[in-house]
N, C-alpha and C positions, 0 to 999 in steps of 0.2 A: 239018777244022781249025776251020770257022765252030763247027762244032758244039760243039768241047771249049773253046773262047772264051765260048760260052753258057753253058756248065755252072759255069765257073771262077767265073764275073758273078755268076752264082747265086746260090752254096754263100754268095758275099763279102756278096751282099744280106740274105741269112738272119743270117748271124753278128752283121753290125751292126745291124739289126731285133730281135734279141736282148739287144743289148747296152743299146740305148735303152730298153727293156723295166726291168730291173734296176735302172739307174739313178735309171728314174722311179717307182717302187715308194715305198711310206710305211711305214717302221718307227717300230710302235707306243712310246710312252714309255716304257711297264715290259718291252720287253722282256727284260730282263734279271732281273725280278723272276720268284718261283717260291715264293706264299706262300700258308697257309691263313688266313683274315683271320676266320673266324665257322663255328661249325657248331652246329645245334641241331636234335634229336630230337624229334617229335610221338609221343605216344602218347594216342590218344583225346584226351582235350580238355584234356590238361599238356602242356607244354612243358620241357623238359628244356636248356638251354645251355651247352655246354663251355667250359671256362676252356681257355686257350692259353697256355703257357710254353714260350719257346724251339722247341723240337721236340717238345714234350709236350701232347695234347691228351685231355683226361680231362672224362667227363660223368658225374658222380652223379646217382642215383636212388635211392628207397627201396627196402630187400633186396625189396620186396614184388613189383617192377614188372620185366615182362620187356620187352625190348626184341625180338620177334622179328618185331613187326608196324610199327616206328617208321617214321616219315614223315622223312628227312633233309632240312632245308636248309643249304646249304654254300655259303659265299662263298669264292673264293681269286683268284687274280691274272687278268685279263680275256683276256688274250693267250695264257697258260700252259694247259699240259693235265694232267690227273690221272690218277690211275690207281691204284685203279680208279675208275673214274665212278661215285657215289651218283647219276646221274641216271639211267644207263644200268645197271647193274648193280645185283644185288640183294645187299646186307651185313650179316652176320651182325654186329650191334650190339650182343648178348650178349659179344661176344668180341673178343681184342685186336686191332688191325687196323694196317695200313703204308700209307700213302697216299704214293703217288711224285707231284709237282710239278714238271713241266718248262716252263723258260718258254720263249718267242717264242727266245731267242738257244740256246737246246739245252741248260741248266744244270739239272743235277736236284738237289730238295731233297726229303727224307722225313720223313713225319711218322709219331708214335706214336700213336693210339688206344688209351683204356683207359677201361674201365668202374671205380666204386667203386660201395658198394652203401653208402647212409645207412641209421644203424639208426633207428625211430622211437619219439622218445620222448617217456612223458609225465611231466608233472614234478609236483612233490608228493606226497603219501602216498596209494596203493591200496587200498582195504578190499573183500575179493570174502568176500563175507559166504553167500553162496547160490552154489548151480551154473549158478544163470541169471545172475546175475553173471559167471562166470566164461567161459560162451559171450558174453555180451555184448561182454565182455574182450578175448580173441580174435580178435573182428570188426574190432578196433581194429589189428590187425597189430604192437602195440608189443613193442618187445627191449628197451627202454632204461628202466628207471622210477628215474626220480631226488627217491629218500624212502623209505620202508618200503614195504612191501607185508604187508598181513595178510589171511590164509585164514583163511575162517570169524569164530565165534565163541565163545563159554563155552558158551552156551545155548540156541542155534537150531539150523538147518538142517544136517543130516551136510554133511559136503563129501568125500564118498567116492571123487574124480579130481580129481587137477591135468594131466591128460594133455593138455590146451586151453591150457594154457601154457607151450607148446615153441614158440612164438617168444621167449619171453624169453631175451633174453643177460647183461643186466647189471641189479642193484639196488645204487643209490648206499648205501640205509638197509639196514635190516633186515630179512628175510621171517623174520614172524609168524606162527609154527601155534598156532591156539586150541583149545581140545577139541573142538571139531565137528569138527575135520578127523579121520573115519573110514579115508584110504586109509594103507595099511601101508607106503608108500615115498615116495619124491619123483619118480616117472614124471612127466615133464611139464617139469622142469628140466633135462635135458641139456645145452643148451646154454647153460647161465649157466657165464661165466668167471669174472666178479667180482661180489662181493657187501660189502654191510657189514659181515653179522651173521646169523646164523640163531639165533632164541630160543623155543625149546619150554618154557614153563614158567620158574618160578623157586624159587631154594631154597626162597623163604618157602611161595607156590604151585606145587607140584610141577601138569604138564601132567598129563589123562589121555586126550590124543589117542592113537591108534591109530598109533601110530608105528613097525614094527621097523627098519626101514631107512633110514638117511642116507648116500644116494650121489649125489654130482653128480658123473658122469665127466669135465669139462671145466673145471672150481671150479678156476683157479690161485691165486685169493688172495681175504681175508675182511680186511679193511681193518680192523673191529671184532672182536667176540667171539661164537663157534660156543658157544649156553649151551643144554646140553638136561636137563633136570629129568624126567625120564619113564620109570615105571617099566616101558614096554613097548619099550623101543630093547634090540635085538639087536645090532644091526653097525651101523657106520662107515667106510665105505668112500667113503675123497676121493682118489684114485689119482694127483691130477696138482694137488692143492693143495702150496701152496711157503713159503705165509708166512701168517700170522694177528696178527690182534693178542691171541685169547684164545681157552682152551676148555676148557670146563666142562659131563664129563659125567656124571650116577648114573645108576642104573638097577640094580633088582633082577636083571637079566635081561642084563646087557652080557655078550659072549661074543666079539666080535671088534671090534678097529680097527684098519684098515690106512690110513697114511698114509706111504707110501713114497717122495714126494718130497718132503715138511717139513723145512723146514730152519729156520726160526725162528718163534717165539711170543712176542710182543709185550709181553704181560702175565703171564697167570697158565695153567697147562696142568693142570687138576684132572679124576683119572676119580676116582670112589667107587662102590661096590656097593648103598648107602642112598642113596637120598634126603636123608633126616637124621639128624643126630648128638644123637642123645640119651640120655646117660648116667642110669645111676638116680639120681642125684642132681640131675636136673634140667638139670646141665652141658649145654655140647658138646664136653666134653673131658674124657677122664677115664685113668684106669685099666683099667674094665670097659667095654668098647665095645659099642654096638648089631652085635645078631648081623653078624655076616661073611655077602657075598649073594653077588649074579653069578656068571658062569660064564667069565670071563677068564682063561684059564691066563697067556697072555705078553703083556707089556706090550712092545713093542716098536716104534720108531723110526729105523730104522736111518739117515734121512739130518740129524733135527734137529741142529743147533751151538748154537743159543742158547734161551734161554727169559729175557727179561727181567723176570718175578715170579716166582709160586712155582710147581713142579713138583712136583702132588702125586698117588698113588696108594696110595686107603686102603679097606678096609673089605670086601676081593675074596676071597672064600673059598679060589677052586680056584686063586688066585694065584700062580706058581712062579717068575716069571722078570722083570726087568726088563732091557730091554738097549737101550742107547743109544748104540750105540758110537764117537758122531762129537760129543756134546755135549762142548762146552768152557765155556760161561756159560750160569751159572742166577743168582736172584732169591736165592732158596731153594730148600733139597729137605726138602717134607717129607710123608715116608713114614713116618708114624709108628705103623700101625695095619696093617703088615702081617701074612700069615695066619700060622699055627704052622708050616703046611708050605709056605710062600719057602723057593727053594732058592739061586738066584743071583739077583748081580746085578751089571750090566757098566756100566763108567764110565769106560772104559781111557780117553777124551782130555777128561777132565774136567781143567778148569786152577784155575777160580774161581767160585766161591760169595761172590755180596757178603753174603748173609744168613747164617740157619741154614741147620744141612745136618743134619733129622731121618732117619734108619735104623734103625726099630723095629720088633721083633713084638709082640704080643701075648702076652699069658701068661694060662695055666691056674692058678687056686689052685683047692687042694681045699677044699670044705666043709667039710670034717671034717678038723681038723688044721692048715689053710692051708698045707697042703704046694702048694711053686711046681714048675710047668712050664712050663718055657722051649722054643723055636723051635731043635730038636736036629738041624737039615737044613743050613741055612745054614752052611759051617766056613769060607767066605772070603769078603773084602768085593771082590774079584776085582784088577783092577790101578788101583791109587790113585798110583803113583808119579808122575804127573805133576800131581796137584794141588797148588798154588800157596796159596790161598787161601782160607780160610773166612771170613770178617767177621764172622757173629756165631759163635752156639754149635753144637760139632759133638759132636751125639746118637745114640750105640748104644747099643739097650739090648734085653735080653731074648732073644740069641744066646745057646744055650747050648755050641753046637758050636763057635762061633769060638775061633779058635785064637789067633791075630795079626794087631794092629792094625798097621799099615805104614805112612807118608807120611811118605816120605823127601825129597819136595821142598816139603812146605807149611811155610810161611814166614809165616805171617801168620794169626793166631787167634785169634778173641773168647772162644772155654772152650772145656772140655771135658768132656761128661757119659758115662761110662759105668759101664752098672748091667747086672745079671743075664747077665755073661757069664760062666758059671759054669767055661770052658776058655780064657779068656785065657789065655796067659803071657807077654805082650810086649806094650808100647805104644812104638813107635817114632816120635817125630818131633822128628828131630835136628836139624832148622834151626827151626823156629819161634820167632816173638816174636808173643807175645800181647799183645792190644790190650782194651784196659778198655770194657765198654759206656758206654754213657751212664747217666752219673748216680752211675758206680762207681771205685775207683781201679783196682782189679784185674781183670781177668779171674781167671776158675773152673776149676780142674781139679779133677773132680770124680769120686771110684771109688766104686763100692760093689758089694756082694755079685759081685765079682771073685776069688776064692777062690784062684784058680792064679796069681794075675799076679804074675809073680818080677821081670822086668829093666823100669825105665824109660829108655826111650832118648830123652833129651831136651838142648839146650844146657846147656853147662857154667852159664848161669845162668836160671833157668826165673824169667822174670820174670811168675810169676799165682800166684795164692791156692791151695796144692793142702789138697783136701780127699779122705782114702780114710776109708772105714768100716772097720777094719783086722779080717779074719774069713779064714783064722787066722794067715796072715802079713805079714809087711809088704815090700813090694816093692822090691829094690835098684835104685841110679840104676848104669848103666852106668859114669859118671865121677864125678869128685869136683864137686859143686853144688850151687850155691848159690838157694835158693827165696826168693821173696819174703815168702812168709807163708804160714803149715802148722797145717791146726785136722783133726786124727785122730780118729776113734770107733772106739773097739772094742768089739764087741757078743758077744753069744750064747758059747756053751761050745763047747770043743775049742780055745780061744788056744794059741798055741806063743809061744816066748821071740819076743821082740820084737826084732829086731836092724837096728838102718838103718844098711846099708853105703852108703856116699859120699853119707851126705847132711851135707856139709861144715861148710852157712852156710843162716840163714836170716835175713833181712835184718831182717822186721819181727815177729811173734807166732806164736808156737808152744804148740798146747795138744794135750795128747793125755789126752782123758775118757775112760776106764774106765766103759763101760755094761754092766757086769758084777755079778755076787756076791761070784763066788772069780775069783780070780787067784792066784800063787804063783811064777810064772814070772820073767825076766827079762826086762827093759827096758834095751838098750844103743846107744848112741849110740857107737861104736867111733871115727868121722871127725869127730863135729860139733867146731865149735872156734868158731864165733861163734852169739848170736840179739842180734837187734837190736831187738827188742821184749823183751815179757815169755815166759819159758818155763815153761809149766803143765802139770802131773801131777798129775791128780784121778780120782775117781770119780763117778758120778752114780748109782748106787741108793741105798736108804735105810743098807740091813745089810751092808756089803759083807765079805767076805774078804778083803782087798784088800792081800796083804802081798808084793808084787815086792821084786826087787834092780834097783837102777837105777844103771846106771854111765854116765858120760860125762867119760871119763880125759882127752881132749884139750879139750875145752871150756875155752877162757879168760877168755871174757865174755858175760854177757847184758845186754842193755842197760837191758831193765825190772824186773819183779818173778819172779824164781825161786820158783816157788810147785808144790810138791810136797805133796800132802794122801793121803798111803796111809801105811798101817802099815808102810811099808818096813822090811826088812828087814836093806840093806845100801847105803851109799854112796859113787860114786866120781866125787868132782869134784875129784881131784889136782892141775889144772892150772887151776882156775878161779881167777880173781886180782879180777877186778869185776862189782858187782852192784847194777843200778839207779843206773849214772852218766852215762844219756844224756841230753842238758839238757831231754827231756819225756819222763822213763821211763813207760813201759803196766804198768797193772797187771793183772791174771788176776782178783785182789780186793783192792778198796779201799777194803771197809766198814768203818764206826767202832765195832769190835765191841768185846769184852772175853773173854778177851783180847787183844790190838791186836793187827792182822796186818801181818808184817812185809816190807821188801824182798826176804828170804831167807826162805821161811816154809816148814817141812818137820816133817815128822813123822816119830818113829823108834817101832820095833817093839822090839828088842832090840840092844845094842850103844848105837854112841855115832857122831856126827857128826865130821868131820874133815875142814878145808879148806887143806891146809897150803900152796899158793898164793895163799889169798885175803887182798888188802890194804888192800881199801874195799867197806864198803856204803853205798851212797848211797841218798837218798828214808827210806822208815818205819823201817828198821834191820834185826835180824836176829834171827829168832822162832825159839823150835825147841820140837818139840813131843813129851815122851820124852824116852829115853835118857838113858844113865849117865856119857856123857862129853861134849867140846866142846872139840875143837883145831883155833887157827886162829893159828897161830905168826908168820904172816907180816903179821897184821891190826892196819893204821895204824888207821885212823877206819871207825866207823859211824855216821853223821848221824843217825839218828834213832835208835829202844827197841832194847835189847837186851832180849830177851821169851825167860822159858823157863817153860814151861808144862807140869805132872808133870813136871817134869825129874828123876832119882834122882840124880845125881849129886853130889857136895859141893861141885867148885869145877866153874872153867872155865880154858881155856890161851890166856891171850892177851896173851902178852908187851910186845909191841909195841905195843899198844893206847893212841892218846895222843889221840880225841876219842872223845866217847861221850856221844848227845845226852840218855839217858834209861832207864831201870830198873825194868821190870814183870817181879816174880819172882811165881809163880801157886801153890800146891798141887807144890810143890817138898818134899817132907818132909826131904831131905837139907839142903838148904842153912843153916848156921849160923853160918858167915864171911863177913862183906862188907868184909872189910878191904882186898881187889884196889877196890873200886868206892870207895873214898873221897879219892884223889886227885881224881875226876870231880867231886865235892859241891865241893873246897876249890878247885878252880883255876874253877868256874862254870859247868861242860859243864853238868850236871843241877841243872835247878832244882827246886824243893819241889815243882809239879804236874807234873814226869816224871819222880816217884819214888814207884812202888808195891812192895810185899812183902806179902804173903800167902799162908796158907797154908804157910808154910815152915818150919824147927825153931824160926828166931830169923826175925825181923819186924820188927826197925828202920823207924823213920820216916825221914823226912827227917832230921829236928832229932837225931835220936840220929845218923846219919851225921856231918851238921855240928860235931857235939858230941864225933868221935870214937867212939861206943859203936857197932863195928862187928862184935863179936860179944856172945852174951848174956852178963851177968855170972855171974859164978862165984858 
């Protein structure tokens, strides 16, 4: 019993010997804290110190410096333990790392480790002129150079490797290749992402560095302009560029460019097959272009959208394809100097063209003859139906195979030029309004040696200047419309009758020149019923044949001078009722000749003139030149001469006739009554200096009219 009395005493002395123990212990102040407060890496005789955010601890170093030998020192909370220990344990400081912090009371807090690697860089412009330069270079560990960088020189040292400048990543400026640079690629650049500008040469000085290859596999973007002048580039291979501000390439010898992630260009996007443009004339722009070079079959882009200047590809012999099929905005396109054998080309999500939009071949004349050959490959301009806009002028020309022009959604157009589409027969573009250049009222629509083109498909009012060279027919408008102003040449033999279906109205001047010999055909106007300028029918050679029928049965009015100068044959102005009564009528011609030329001024072959609608001539009056008769039954006033010049006829019919400013009768051998024209003397219309007669049976003066003697005496 003593015994388990002792034990019990015991066990109770220990517990409380325990307890006093605990009590009297010292908890440290932070214990609660569990923080990393400082850590910095020794390598050799740098020091490296980590910035500390939050839970993120991060020590930069140059790409150049390994950490696998680094000396850590590490400050964190006094009472807390880590894990792992940089004291006790050996840490992979290449790589990202977890640091656990537990403090004094059991609390854990973790932290990130992370390496960044600085690029080093040197600032200002590089000139590596020599190869020892360029190891020197090297030595230097820089990625970063913020200015140009130039290799080589014009006239020194080869620079045959860049292979020692594959620490570079980025150039703020430009890298310059001078003609020294001997190596045939860009080995040595892999790892540039960005750059300014890469410039080999310039148009004025073409390079002759040893260039075939430009390939940066890593190049996402060129902030300036990619300009290569060099007639030894082959290929172009930037597989992971995205955006440029420009690029401009020739080269007799171009044969491939791939740039399969391009999605915009900044300025201007020019390839050429020359070097330079220079036409026998001196030009750099002509007709007859510097031979066609390179070895480029497909011009092809498949991911660019934009090009904010001009997009151009000229001068490429084996050239067959252009295909773009994600561009929607360009500057300009101008492709004006494509080969004879282009076969396509794709533009399907083309929207707008703030400029021109040139699409040309080239053409063959013969020597012998000047017989033309046109580009008989191309028959389509592929899908255009989504373009919206051209701003300035939109240029085809020299397609012999084209068939159909189409641009069913362009709405907005500075002209239009087409020449030597010798299989047109269609110009569609039924929404457009055209917009006048600078300095111009009109815009230009403009046809020539278009032989086949039958239907114009354009708004009911085609508000621009249309100009066709008319060889051998002349082109119907789909609807009844109305043109702003219409100047027509007809050229060369084989003319067929002239006939303009639905060309309604033409607002301001209508002249259609006869650049012919013979004609004999017909001229009909079947729908016109207004001109709101002057309407001219002339010829321009010296001798011509020039004796059409010219009928325009619905025509009511012209608002300037009706000036028809052919030995016409036959005519039909039935329903013309005014002529030159717009308050500033346009004349065709206005010269102070002798005979006077009249508001009305027409020349007849055989037969007689007849206006049995017409009730005024306003401005010079009413001239006719020929012919044996003259009925105008309906005709008030003609303000200014009544002018007949060889007329055969003896009188004229003009009932109604109650002003009539004035009376030049010319080599008339019929006329011998002027008793119709002497109420005009007595009531004051014609005074004594707008009253001539000559050449005619009888010749009255003035004073014999005044006086009554209006035919000769007996």
């Amino acid at each position: 019993m003593k015994k388990l009395r002792f034990l019990i005493l015991l066990l109770s002395a220990i517990v409380l010997l325990g307890s006093c123990s605990k009590e009297d212990a010292v908890i440290p102040a932070d214990a609660d804290d569990n923080f990393i407060t400082a850590l910095s890496l020794s390598v050799d005789d740098d020091m490296y110190i980590a910035t500390i955010e939050g839970q993120d601890i991060t020590v930069s170093v140059p790409y150049t410096v390994t950490l696998t030998s680094a000396v850590a020192t590490i400050e964190y909370t006094p009472s807390a333990t880590i894990d792992p220990d940089p004291v006790k344990e050996t840490i992979d400081w290449n790589r990202e790392q977890v640091f656990r912090v537990t403090s004094y009371n059991g609390a854990t807090n973790e932290y990130t480790y992370r390496i960044t690697r600085d690029e080093i860089e040197e600032k200002g412009d590089v000139v590596l002129r020599t190869m020892t330069e360029i190891e020197a270079f090297q030595k230097k560990g820089t990625s970063v150079i913020d200015g140009n960088l130039t290799i080589g020189t014009d006239d020194g040292e080869d620079i045959t490797s860049i292979e020692k400048l594959s620490n570079l990543k980025s150039v703020s400026g430009n890298i310059i290749l001078k003609n020294s640079f001997k190596a045939t690629d860009l080995t040595g650049l892999e790892q540039v992402t960005k750059i300014g500008g890469l410039s080999v040469g310039t148009e004025e000085i073409p390079s002759t560095a040893v260039l075939n290859h430009v390939s940066m596999p890593k190049l996402t973007e060129v902030t300036g302009n990619i300009s290569i002048w060099n007639n030894n580039l082959k290929w172009m291979e930037l597989k992971t560029l995205t955006k440029a501000g420009g690029i401009s390439l020739a080269s007799e010898l171009i044969e491939n460019i791939e740039l399969p992630e391009l999605t915009e260009i900044g300025n201007d996007f020019i390839v050429e097959g020359c070097l330079k443009r220079e036409f026998e004339d001196g030009s750099t722009s002509g007709y007859d272009p510097p031979a066609l070079k390179g070895n480029l079959e497909a011009f092809s882009i498949p991911n660019l959208q934009k090009v904010g200047g001009t997009l151009g590809v000229n001068f490429i012999a084996p050239l067959k394809t252009i295909a773009l099929p994600k561009l929607k905005e360009v500057g300009n396109i101008d492709c004006e100097y494509l080969p004879m054998a282009f076969e396509t080309i794709g533009l399907e999500a083309l929207r707008n063209v703030d400029g021109n939009m040139k699409i040309c071949s080239v053409k063959a004349v013969a020597v012998i003859g000047g017989y033309i050959t046109y580009n008989d490959v191309l028959t389509s301009l592929g899908d255009l139906s989504g373009l919206e806009k051209v701003g300035g002028v939109l240029t085809l020309t020299n397609f012999g195979a084209l068939t159909d022009i189409s641009m069913p959604s362009l709405k907005q157009c500075g002209g239009i030029w087409l020449e030597g589409l010798s299989s047109a027969t269609t110009l569609a573009v039924p929404a457009v309004e055209f917009t006048a250049p600078a300095g111009e009222s009109l815009a230009t629509v403009r046809i020539e040696t278009c032989p086949a083109l039958e239907k114009l498909s354009t708004p009911d009012i085609l508000n621009a200047k249309l100009q066709i060279v008319l060889k051998p027919n002349v082109p119907a408008f789909e609807n009844k419309t109305t043109i702003s102003e219409v100047e027509l040449t007809a050229s060369g033999a084989g003319l067929n009758n002239f006939t303009f279906t639905n060309w309604e109205k033409v607002e301001g001047n209508f002249s259609l020149v006869m650049n012919v010999t013979t004609y004999r055909n017909a001229i009909s106007f079947p729908d016109l019923k207004e001109v709101g300028g002057y309407l001219n029918i002339s010829w321009k050679k010296t001798a011509p044949n020039f004796r059409p029928t010219v009928s325009m049965p619905n025509l009511e009015s012209v608002g300037g001078q009706l000036y028809v100068m052919a030995l016409v044959t036959s005519y039909d102005f039935s329903s013309l009722k005014t002529v030159c009564c717009a308050n500033d009528p346009a004349y065709a011609n206005n010269s102070e000749s002798t005979p006077p030329v009249g508001s009305i001024n027409i020349r007849i072959r055989t037969g007689g003139a007849s206006f049995p609608a017409l009730t005024r001539v306003g401005g010079k009056g009413l001239a006719v030149q020929g012919g044996n008769s003259l009925s105008c039954p309906a005709l008030t006033d003609i303000d200014g001469t009544l002018v007949l010049n060889t007329y055969k006829g003896n009188n004229i019919e003009m009932p109604k006739l109650g002003r009539l400013g004035g009376c030049y009768f010319y080599n008339s051998s019929s006329l011998s009554d002027f008793t119709f024209f002497g109420k005009f003397i007595e009531n004051g219309n014609i005074s004594e200096e707008n009253w001539t007669v000559t050449g005619c049976a009888y010749n009255p003066t003035w004073r014999d009219m005044k006086e009554g003697r209006y035919t000769p005496a007996e």
